[in-house]
N, C-alpha and C positions, 0 to 999 in steps of 0.2 A: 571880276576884279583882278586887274594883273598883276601878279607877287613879286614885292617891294627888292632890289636889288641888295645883296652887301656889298659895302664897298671896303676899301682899305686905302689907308693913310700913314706915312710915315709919322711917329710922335712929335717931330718937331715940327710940322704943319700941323696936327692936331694944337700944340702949343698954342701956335698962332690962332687960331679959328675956334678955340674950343669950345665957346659961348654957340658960333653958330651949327658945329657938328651937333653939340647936346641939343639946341631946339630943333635941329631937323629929325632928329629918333624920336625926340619927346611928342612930335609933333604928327609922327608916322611917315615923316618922308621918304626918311632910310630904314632899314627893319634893324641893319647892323652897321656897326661901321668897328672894324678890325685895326687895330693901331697894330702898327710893325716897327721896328729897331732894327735898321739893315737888312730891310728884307724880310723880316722874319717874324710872324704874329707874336706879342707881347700880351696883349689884354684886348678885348672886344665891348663895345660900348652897346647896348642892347635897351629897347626901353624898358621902363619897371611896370610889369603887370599886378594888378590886384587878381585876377582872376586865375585861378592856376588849368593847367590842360590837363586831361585825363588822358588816362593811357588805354588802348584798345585790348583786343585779343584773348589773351587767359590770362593775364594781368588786371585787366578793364576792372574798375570798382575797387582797386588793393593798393594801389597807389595814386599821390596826387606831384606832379611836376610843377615846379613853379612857373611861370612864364617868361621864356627867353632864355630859361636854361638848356642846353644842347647835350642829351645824355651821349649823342655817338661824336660829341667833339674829341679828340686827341688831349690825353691827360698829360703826357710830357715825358710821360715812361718811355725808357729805350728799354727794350724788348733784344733778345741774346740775338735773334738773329737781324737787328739792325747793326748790331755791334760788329768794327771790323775786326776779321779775322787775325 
């Protein structure tokens, strides 16, 4: 099965379309679709799972993830060494 693309979209096309971006996630078309604000990720449209994923390794059975949540997504923190000097 080949794994579904993200895509990305300014919000104000998301605006316009947004009936049809929600049925293509809901639907499995798109796996994500990333709205941006100038460029720049704002919020991520994801479909909603009932199922959640389990996690592997020496974790595996101690936690449960919901589905479509992204633990190594970027939290927004600036971190000292992005900061300029």
């Amino acid at each position: 099965m080949a794994k579904r693309a993200e895509t990305s979209i300014p919000v104000t096309k998301f605006k316009a379309m947004c009936l049809e971006v929600i049925d293509r996630v809901s639907k499995g078309k798109s796996a994500r679709v990333v709205l941006t604000k100038r460029g720049k990720p704002v919020a991520a449209l994801v479909p909603c799972g009932t199922k959640p994923q389990r996690l592997w390794g020496a974790m595996r059975g101690t936690v449960m993830v919901a589905e479509g949540v992204d633990l190594a997504a970027p939290t927004g923190e600036v971190w000292d060494a992005e900061r300029d000097a």
